[in-house]
C-alpha positions as CSV (number, residue, x, y, z in Angstrom):
1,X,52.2,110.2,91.0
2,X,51.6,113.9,91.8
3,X,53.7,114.8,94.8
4,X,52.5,117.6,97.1
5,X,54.5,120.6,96.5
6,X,53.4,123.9,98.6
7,X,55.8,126.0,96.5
8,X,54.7,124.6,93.7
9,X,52.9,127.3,91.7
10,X,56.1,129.3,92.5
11,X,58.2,126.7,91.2
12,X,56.5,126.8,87.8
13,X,56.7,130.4,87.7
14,X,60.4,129.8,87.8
15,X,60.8,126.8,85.4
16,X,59.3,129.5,83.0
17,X,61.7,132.6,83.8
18,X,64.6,130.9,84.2
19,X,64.2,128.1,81.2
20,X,66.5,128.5,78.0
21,X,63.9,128.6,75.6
22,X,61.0,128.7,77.8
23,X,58.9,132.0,78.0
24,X,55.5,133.0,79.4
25,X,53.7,133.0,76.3
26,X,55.2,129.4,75.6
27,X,52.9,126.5,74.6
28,X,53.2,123.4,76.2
29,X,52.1,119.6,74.5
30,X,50.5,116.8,76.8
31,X,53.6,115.3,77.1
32,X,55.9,118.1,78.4
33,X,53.0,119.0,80.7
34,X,52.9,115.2,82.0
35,X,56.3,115.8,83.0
36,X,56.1,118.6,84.4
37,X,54.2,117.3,86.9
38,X,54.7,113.9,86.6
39,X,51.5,112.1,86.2
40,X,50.2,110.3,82.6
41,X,49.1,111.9,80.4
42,X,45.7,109.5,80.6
43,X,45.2,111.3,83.9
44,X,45.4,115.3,82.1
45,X,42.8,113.6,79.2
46,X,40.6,112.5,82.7
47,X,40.4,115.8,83.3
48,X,39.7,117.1,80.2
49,X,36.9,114.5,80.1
50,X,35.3,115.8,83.0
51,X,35.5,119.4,81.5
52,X,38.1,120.6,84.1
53,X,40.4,121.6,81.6
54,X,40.5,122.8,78.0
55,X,43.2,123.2,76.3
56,X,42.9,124.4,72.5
57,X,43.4,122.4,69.8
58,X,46.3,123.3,67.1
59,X,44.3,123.1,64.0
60,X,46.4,121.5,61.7
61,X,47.1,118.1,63.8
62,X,44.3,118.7,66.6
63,X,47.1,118.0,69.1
64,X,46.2,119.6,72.5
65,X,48.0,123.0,73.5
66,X,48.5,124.2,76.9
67,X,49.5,127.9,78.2
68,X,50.0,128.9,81.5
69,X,46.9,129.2,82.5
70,X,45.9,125.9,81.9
71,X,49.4,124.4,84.0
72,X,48.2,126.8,86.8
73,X,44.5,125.2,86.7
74,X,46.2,121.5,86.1
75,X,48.3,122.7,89.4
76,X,45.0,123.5,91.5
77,X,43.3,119.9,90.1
78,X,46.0,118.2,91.4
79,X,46.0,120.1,94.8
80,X,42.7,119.6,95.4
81,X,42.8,115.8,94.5
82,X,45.9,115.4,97.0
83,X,43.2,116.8,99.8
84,X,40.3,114.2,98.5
85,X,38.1,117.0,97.0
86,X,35.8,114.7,94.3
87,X,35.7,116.0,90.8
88,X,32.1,116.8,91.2
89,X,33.3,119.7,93.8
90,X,36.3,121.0,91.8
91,X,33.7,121.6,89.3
92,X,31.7,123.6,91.3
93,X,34.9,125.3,92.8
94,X,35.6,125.9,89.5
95,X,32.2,127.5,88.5
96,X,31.7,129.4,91.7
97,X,34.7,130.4,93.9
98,X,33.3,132.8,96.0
99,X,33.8,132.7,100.0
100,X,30.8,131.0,101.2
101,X,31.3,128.1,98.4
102,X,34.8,127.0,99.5
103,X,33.1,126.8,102.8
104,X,30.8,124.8,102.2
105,X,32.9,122.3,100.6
106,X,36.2,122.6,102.6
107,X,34.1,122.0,105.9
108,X,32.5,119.1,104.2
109,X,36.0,117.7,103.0
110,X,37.0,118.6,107.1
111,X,33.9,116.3,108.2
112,X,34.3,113.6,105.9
113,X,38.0,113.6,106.9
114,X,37.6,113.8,110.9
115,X,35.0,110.8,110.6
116,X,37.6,108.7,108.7
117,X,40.3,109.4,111.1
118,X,38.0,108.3,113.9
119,X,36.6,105.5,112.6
120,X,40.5,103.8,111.6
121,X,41.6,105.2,115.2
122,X,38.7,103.1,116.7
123,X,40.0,99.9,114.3
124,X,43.7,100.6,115.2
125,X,42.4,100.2,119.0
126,X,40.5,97.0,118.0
127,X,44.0,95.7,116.6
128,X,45.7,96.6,119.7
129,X,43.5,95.0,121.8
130,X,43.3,91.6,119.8
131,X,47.6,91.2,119.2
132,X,47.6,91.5,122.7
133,X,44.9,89.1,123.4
134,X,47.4,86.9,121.0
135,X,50.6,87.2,122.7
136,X,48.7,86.6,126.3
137,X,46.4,83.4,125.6
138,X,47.8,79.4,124.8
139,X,47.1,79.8,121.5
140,X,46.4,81.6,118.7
141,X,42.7,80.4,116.8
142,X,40.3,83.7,116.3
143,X,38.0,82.6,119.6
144,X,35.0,84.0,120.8
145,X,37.4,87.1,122.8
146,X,38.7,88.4,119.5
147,X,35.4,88.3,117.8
148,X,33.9,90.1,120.5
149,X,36.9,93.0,120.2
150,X,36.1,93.8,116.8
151,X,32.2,93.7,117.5
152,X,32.5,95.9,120.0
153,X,34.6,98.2,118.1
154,X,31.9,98.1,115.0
155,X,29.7,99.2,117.7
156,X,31.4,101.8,118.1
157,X,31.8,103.6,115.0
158,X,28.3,102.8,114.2
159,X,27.2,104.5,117.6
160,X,29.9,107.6,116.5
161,X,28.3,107.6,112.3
162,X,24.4,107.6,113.3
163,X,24.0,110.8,115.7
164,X,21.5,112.8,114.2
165,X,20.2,116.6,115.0
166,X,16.8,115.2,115.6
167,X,16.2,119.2,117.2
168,X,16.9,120.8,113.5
169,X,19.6,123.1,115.1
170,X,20.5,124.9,111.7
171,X,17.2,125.6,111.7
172,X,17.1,127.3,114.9
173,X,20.2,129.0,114.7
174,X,19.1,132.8,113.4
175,X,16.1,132.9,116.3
176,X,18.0,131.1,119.0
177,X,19.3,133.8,121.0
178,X,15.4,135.6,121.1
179,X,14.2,132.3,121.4
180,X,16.3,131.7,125.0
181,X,15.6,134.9,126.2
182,X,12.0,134.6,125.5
183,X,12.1,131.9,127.6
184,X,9.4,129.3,126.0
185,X,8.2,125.6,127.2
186,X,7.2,124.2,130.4
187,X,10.1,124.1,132.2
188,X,11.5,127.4,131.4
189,X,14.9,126.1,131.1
190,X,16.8,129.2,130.2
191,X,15.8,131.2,133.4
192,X,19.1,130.6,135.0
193,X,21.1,130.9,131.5
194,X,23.4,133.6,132.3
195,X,24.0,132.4,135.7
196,X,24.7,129.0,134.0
197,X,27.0,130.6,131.4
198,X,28.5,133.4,134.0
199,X,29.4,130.6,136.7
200,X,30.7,128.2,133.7
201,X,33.2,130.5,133.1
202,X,34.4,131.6,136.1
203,X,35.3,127.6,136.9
204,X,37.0,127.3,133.8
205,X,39.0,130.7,134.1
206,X,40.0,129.2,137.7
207,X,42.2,127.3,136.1
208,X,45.7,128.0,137.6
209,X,47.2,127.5,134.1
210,X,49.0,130.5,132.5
211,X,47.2,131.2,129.1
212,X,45.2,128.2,128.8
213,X,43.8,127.0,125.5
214,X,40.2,126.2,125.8
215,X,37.8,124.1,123.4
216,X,34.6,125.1,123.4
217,X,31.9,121.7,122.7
218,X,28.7,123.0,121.2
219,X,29.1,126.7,120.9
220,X,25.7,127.1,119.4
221,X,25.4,130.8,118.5
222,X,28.6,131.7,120.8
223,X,27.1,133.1,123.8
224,X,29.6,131.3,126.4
225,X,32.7,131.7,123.7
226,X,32.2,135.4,123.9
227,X,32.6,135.3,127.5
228,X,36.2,134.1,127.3
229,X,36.7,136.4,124.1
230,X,36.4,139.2,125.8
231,X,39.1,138.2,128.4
232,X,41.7,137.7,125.9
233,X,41.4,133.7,126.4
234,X,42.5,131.3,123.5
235,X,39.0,129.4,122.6
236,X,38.7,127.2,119.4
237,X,34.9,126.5,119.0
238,X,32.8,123.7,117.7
239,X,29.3,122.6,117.0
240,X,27.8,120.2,114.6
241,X,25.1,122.7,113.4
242,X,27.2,124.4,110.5
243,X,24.6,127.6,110.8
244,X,25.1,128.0,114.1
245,X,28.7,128.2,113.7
246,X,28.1,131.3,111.0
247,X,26.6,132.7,113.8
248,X,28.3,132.6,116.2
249,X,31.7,133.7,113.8
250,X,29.3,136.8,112.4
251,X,28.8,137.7,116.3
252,X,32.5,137.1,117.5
253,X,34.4,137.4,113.8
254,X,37.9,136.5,116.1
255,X,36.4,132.9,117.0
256,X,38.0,130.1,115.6
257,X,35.4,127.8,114.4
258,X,35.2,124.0,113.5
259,X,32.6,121.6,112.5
260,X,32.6,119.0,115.2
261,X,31.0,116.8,118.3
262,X,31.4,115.4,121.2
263,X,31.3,111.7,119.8
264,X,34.5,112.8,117.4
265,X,36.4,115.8,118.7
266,X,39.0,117.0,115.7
267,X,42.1,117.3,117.4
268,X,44.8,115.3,118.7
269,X,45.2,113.6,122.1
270,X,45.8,116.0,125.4
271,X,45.4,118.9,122.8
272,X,43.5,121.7,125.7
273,X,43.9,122.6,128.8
274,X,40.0,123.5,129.4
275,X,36.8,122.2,127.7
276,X,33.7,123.7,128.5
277,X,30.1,122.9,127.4
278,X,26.7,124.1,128.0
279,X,22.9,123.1,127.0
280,X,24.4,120.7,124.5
281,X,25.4,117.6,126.3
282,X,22.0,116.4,126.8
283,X,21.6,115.6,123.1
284,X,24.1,112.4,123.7
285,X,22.2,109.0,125.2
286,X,23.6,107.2,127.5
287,X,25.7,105.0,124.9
288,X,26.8,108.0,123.3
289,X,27.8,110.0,126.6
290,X,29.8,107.2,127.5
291,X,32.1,107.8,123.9
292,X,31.5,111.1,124.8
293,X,33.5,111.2,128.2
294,X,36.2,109.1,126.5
295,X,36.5,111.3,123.6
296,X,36.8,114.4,126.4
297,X,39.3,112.6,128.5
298,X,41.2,112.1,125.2
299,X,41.7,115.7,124.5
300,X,42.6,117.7,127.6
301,X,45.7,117.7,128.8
302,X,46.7,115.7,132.0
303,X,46.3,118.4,134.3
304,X,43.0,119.9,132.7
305,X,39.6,120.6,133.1
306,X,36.0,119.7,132.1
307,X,33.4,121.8,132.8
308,X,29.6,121.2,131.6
309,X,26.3,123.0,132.3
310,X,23.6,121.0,131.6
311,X,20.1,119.7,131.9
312,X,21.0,116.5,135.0
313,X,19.6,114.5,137.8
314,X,21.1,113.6,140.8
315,X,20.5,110.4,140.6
316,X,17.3,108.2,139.2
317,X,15.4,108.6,142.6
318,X,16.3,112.4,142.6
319,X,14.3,111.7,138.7
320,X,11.2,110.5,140.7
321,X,10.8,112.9,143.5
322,X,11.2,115.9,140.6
323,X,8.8,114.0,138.5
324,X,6.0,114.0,141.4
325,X,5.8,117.9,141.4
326,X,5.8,118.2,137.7
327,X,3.0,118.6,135.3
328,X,2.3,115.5,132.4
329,X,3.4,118.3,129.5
330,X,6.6,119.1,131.9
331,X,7.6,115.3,131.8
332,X,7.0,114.6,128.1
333,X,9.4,117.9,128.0
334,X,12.0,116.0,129.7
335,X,11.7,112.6,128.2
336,X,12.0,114.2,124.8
337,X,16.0,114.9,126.0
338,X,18.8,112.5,127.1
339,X,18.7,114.3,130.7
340,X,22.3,113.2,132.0
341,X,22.9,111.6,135.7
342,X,25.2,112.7,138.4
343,X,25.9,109.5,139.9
344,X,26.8,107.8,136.8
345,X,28.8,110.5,135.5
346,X,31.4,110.0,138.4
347,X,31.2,107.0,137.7
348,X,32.5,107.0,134.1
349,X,34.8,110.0,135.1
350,X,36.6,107.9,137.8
351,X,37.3,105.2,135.0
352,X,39.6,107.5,134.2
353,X,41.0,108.7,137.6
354,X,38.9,111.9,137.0
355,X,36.8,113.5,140.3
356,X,33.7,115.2,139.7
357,X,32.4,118.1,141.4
358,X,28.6,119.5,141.2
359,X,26.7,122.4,141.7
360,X,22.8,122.6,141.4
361,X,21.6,126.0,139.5
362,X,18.0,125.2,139.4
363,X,15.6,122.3,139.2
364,X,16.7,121.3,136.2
365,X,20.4,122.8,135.7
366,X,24.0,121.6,137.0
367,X,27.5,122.8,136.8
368,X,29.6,119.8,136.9
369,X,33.4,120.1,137.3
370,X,35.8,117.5,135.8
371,X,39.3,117.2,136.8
């Protein structure tokens, strides 16, 4: 088995300077070069098989022949196989390794990764909940209770695995700053957006921690992360819309950048101090802003901060008094988003001994305040 070795290249290098009667221009047989890195030599003729490796052939016994280069390119096989790259994407690595193709596949390899630690996070939950359910009941048969655990963790990951962007967001990303200031629709929901993004900030900057580290849920083209940027803050940003994080890095090159949600937020537990979020929680339903909350709560830090500006009601009758004054287009404008609700965010929040505070921009817009 091929052991993960960070040194490794440099350790080669060394095995060839320093080796009695090994040289740089030495030639290496399957077998020394199975050693070397201690795999079968069935897995170097895999490789070869899938036209990842070449060796030459010595033409008297057609025995395969290795030189460095072809250890080094066995090395970065191996490497990118202990990180689950497929074969198919080593190929292409292989074919083109410019800049914007390792991007696309390492963010695709960081995706596939995040989901899978999610989903067995969710499971390992699930098996918490049912060895518990064990120990506390008269007996141990698989009743109706433990069946219902691991349903409602299937649920779960099923609600997390089928969000889609049903609003083309990569599509969107090049125009979307013209497209806000221009201002378009029926209800004219960007008229307040600097005020939104402006008064976002300043709760989150009011933070009375030293040198907090802020997350950043939705960035979109980085409008709000620039904001903080420009005081020096520590922001990571992330967004599911993989072109509107190239924007967002081509406007603020400094911006760290992830591919990521609110239903499965890449980082560890009680990881930030601040999260902040604007014009992108509204793409959750209700299901999924409940994961959402949970997912938030997860993340910041004891003693930390949430701070959303969004598209919200009051409450549902708060809905139907708005609705009376509103045109039929305005309406189908509304129903077309997953408008969020005041009451039954403090609700969730307080689930988890969190307080919410609120601040109405506009008809449409609120500041709510998590702590």
């Amino acid at each position: 088995m091929f052991l993960l070795d960070i040194s490794l290249r440099r350790k080669f290098t060394i095995i060839i300077k320093e080796g009695d009667d090994i040289t740089m221009n030495k030639k290496y047989t399957i077998n020394e070069v199975a050693k070397i890195f201690n795999i079968t030599t069935n897995k170097i003729r895999y490789y070869e098989e899938k036209q990842l490796l070449e060796p030459v052939r010595n033409s008297n016994n057609e025995y395969r022949i290795f030189n460095e280069d072809d250890i080094f390119r066995l090395q970065a096989i191996l490497l990118y196989r202990s990180i689950g790259l497929p074969i198919k994407e080593i190929q292409d690595i292989f074919k083109n390794n410019t800049n914007a193709n390792y991007l696309n596949h390492f963010n695709r390899q960081w995706k596939i990764v995040n989901s899978e630690i999610h989903r067995l996070t969710t499971i390992r939950e699930s098996l918490e909940n049912i060895i518990d359910n064990i120990y506390e009941s008269d007996n141990c048969k698989v009743d109706d209770d433990i069946l219902g655990i691991i349903e409602k963790t299937c649920e779960v990951n099923k609600i997390k695995e089928n969000w889609k962007d049903r609003w083309d967001f990569d599509s969107w990303a090049k125009d979307y700053d013209e497209d806000i200031r221009k201002n378009n629709g029926n209800l004219k929901i960007y008229t307040n957006y600097d005020s939104i993004l402006d008064k976002v900030y300043e709760l989150a900057a009011n933070s009375n921690i030293n040198k907090p580290c802020i997350l950043e849920i939705g960035v979109g083209t980085g409008n709000l992360a620039g904001l903080f940027l420009n005081e020096g803050y520590n922001i990571i940003a992330i967004d599911q819309s993989r072109a509107m994080l190239n924007v967002a890095k081509e406007k603020y090159p400094k911006l760290k950048v992830r591919l990521g949600d609110f239903l499965k937020i890449p980082y560890s537990d009680k990881s930030f101090d601040v999260i902040v979020s604007t014009y992108a929680f509204h793409h959750l339903n209700n299901n999924e802003k409940i994961i959402a909350i949970k997912e938030m709560v997860r993340v910041i830090k004891d003693n930390g901060k949430i701070v959303i500006g969004d598209l919200m009601f009051e409450s549902n009758i708060d809905k139907e008094n708005l609705f009376k004054k509103l045109t039929d287009k305005q309406i189908e404008e509304i129903n077309d988003e997953y408008y969020s609700y005041i009451d039954i965010l403090k609700r969730e929040f307080k689930e988890f001994n969190k307080e919410l505070k609120y601040a109405r921009i506009d008809n449409f817009i609120y500041v709510v305040e998590i702590q």
